[in-house]
ROLO-487996 format. One record per residue (C-alpha): residue number from 0; residue in one letter; x, y, z. Coordinates in nm, 2 decimals. Each point is the difference from the previous one (the first is absolute). Layout:
# residues N
REC   k r     px     py     pz
REC NUM A      X      Y      Z
...
***
This chain:
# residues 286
REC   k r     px     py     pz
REC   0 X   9.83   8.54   9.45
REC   1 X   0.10   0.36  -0.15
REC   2 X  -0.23   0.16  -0.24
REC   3 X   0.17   0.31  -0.17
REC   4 X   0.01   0.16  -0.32
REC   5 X   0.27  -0.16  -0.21
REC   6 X   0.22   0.29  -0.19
REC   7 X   0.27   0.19   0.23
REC   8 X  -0.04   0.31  -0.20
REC   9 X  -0.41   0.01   0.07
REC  10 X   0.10  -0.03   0.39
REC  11 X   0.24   0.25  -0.01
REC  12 X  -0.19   0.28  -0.21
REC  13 X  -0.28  -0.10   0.30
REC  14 X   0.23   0.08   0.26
REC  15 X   0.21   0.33  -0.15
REC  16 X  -0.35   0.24   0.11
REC  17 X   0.04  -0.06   0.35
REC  18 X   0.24   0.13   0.26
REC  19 X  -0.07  -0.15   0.31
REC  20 X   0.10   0.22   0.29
REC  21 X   0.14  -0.19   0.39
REC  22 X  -0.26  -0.16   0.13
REC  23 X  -0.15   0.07   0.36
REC  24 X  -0.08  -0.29   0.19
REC  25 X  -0.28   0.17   0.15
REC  26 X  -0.36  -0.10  -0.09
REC  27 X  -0.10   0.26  -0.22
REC  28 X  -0.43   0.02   0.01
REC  29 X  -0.06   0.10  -0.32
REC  30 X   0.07  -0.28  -0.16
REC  31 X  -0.20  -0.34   0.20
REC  32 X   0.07  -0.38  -0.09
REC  33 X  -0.29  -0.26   0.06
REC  34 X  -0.12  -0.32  -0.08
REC  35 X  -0.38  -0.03  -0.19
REC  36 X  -0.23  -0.25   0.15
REC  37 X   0.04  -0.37  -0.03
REC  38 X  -0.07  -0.34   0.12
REC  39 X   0.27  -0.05   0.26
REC  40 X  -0.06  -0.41   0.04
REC  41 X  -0.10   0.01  -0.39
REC  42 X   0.26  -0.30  -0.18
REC  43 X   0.16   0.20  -0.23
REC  44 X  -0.08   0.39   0.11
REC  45 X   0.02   0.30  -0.21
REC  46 X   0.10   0.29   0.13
REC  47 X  -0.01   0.36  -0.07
REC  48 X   0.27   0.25   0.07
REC  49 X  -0.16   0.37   0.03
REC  50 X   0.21   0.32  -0.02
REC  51 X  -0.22   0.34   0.17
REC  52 X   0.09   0.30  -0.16
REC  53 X  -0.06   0.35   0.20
REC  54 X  -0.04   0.35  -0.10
REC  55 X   0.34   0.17   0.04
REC  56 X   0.03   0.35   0.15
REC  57 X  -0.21   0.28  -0.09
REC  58 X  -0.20  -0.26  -0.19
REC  59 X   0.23  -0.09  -0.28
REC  60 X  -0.01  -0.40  -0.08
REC  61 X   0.29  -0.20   0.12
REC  62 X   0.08  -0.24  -0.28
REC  63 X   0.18  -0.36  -0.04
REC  64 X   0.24  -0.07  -0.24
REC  65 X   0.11  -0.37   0.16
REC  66 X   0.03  -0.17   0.30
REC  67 X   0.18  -0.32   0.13
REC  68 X  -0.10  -0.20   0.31
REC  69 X   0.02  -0.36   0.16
REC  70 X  -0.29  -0.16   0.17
REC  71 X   0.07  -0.26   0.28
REC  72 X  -0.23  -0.26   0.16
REC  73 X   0.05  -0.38   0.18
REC  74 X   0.33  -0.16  -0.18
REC  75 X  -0.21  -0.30  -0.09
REC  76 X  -0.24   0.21  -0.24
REC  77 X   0.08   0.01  -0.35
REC  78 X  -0.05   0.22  -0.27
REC  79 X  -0.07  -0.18  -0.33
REC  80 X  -0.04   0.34  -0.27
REC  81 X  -0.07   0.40   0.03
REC  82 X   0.02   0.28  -0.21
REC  83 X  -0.05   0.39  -0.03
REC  84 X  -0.35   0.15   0.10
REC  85 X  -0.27   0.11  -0.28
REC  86 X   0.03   0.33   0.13
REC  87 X   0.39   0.02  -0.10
REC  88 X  -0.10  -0.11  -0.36
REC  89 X  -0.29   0.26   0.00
REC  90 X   0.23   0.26   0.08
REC  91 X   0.21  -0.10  -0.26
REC  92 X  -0.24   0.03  -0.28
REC  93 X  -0.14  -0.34   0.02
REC  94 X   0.40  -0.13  -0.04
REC  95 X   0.19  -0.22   0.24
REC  96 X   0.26   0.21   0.21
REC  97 X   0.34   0.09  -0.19
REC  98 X   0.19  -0.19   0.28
REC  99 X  -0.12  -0.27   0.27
REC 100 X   0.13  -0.26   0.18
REC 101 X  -0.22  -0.28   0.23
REC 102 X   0.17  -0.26   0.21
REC 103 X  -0.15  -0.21   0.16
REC 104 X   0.17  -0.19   0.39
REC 105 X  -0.10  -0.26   0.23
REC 106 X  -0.21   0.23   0.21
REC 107 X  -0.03   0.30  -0.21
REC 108 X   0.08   0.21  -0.29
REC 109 X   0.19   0.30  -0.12
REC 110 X  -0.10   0.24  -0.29
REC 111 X   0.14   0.28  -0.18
REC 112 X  -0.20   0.24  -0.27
REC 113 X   0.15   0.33  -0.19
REC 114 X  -0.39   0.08  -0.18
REC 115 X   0.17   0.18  -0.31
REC 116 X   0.23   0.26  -0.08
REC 117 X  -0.24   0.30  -0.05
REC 118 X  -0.12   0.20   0.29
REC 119 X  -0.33  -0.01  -0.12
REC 120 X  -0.04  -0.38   0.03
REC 121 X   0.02  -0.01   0.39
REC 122 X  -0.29  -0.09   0.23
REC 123 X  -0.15   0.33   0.14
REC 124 X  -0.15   0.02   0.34
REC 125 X  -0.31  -0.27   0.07
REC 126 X  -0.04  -0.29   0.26
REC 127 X  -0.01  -0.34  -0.07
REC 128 X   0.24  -0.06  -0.30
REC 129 X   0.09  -0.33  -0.10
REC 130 X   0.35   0.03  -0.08
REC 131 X   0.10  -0.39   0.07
REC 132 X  -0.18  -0.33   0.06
REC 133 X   0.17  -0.34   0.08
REC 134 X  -0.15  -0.38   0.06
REC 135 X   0.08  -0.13   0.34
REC 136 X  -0.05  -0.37   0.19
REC 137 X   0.06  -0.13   0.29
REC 138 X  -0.06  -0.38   0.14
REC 139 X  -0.35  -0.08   0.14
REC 140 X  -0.19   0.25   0.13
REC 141 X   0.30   0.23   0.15
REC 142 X  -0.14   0.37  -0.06
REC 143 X   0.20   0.23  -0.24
REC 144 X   0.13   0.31   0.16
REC 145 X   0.20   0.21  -0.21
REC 146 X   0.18   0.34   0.09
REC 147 X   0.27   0.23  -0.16
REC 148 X   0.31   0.00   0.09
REC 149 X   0.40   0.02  -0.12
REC 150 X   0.13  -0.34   0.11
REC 151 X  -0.11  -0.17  -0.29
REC 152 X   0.19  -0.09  -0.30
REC 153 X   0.40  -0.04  -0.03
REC 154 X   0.09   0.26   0.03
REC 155 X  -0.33   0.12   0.14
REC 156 X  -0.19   0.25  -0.15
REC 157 X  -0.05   0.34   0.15
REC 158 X  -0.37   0.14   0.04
REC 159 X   0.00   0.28  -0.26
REC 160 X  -0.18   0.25  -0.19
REC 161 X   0.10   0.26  -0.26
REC 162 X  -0.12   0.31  -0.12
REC 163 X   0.04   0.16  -0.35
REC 164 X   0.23   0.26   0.17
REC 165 X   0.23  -0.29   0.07
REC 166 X  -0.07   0.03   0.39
REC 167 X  -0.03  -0.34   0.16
REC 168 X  -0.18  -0.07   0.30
REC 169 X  -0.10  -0.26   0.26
REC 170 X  -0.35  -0.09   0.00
REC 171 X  -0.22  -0.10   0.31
REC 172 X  -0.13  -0.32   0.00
REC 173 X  -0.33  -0.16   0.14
REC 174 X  -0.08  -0.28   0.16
REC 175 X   0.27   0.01   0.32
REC 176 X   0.33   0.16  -0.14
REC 177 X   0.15   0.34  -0.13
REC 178 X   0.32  -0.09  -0.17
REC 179 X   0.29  -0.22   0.20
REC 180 X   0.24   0.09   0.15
REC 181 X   0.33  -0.16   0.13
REC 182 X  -0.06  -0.11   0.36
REC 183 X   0.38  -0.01   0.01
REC 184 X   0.19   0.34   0.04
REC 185 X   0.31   0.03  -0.30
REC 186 X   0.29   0.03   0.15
REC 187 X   0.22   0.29   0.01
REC 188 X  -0.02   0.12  -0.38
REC 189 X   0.33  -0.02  -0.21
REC 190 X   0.07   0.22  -0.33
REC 191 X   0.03  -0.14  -0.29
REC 192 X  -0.22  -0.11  -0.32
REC 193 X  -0.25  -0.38  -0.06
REC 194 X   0.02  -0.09  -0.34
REC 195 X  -0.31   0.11  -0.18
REC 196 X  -0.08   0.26   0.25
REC 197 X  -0.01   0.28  -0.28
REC 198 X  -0.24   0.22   0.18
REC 199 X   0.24   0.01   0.33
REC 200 X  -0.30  -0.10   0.23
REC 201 X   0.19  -0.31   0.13
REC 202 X  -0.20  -0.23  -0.11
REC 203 X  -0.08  -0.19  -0.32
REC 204 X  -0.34   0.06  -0.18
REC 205 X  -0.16   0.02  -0.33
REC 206 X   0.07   0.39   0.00
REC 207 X   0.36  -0.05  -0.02
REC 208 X  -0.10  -0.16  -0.36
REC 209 X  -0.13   0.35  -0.03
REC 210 X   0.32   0.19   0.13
REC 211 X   0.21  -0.22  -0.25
REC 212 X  -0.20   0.09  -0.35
REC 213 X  -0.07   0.36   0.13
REC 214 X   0.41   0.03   0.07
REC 215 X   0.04  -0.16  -0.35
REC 216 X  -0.27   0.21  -0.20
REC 217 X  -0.07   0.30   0.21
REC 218 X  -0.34   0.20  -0.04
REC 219 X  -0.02   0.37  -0.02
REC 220 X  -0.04   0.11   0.39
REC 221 X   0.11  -0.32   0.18
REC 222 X   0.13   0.05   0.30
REC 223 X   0.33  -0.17   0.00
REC 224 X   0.06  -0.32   0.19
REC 225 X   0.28  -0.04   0.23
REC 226 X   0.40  -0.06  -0.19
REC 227 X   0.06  -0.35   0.10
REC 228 X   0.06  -0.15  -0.32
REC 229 X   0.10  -0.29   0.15
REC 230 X  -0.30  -0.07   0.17
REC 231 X  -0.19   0.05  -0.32
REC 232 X   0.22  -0.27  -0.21
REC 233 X  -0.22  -0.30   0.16
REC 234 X   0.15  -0.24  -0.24
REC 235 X   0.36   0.08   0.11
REC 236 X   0.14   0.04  -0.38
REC 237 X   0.17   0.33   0.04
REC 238 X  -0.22   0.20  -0.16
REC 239 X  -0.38   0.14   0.00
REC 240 X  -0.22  -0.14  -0.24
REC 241 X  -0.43  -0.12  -0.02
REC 242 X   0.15  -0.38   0.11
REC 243 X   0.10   0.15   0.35
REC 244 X  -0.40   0.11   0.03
REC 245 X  -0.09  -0.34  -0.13
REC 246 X   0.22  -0.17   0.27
REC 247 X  -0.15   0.23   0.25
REC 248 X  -0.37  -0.13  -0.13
REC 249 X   0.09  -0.36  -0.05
REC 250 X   0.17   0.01   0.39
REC 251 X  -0.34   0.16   0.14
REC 252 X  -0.22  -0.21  -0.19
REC 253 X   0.19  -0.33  -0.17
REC 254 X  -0.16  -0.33   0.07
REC 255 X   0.23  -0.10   0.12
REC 256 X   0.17   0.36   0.06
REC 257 X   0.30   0.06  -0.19
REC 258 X   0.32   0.10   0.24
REC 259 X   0.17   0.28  -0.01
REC 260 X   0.40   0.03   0.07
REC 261 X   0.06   0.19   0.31
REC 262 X  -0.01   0.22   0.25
REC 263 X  -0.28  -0.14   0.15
REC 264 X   0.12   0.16   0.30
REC 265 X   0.19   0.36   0.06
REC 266 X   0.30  -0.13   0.15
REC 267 X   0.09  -0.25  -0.30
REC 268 X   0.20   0.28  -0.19
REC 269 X  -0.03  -0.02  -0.39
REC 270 X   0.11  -0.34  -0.15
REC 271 X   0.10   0.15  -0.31
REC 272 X   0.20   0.31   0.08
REC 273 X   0.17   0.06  -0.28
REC 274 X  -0.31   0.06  -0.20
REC 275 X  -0.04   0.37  -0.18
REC 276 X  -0.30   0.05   0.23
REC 277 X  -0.02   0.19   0.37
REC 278 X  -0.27   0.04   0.25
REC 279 X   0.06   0.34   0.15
REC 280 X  -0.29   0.05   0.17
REC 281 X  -0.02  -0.32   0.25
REC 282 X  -0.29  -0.11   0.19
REC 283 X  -0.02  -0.10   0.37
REC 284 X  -0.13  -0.37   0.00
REC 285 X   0.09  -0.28   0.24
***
């Protein structure tokens, strides 16, 4: 099940604020992920997900705008429902988040927040926010053990969180894991462009959403994004419009995710060649 809000243009106005810069795999300890406490045997459990907040340098807040994770546990436990946190609607003005997306798996769940559109409705620093909760079972008395992670969800679901600045990060998690990595080595990188990959990181993520409206409706001191315009048309159609961010968004977060033509991979070469668009800035993918 998908819960979202239902006009395009409210989702995209969400979205324009934001420029989300390349993300570093590299758990960054301002920002901490953990569950609240729960019956782990209880038939169904409800569980919290918490988001720590620290002071930044030189004691200025560090502040979230949104975040997207995936929590993982046995493949036989299932998720029935979730939704945002309180604490997103409280920072929010007592309103629902301008864009969210819960889905629940077989063994876990993925979720995806942007809290509003104004700096000022961001979650300052504190400890303990609820920023997510989700119903979990599993047969007999089998204890619930949830963690975060990015394998879940198709395509999975990085662990992420955004500043007002635009900077994204990746938090650190507790119980047992920082964010994954692959445990298989890419092979020798290749040049080229993924379609959908606006932000030239190589990978596809709800910031390339971002890169896409921010390319199509820049803001006063943006920093541009790389020029791959081909990378940015996610929908294939020749041209660079609010559908190809929408295609981005319904890839990351359909149910069941939406395809999107190709590349999928670096070597593939552009199927449509003879479109007006280019990519001269290329990323090294596999």
């Amino acid at each position: 099940m998908v819960t979202r809000n239902s006009t395009t243009l409210w989702l995209a106005t969400a979205l324009l604020s934001l420029w989300f810069a390349p993300l570093s795999r590299a758990a960054d300890n301002r920002y901490t992920l953990s569950f609240g406490s729960y019956q782990p045997a209880a038939n169904p459990t409800f569980v919290s997900c918490l988001l720590d907040i620290s002071t930044g340098t030189l004691g200025a807040p560090d502040l979230v705008a949104g975040y997207s994770f995936g929590v993982c546990m046995a493949s036989n436990v299932q998720v029935n429902s979730g939704l945002f946190g309180i604490d997103v609607a409280t920072a929010n003005g007592g309103h629902p988040p301008t864009f969210w997306v819960f889905n629940p798996y077989p063994g876990g769940c993925t979720c995806a927040v942007v809290i509003n559109t104004v700096p000022a409705f961001a979650l300052p620093a504190g400890t303990g926010y609820e920023i997510a909760w989700f119903e979990a079972q599993a047969p007999g008395s089998q204890l619930i053990d949830p963690v975060y992670c990015e394998t879940m969800g198709s395509p999975p679901v990085e662990l992420l969180i955004v500043e007002p600045s635009g900077a994204s990060t990746c938090p650190a998690t507790v119980p047992g894991l920082s964010a994954l990595q692959n445990p298989n080595p890419p092979p020798a990188a290749i040049s080229g462009f993924y379609r959908g990959d606006c932000n030239g990181s190589g990978t596809l993520a709800i910031n390339d959403a971002i890169a896409i409206f921010l390319k199509l409706f820049p803001l006063p001191n943006t920093v541009p994004g790389p020029d791959c315009d081909d990378a940015c048309d996610a929908n294939d159609d020749g041209g660079l419009t609010i559908a190809d961010a929408i295609a981005v968004l319904n890839f990351l977060f359909g149910s069941p995710s939406i395809p999107i033509p190709g590349p999928h991979l670096c070597p593939d070469g552009d199927p449509t060649p003879s479109d007006p668009l280019g990519c001269v800035d290329t990323v090294s993918c596999p």
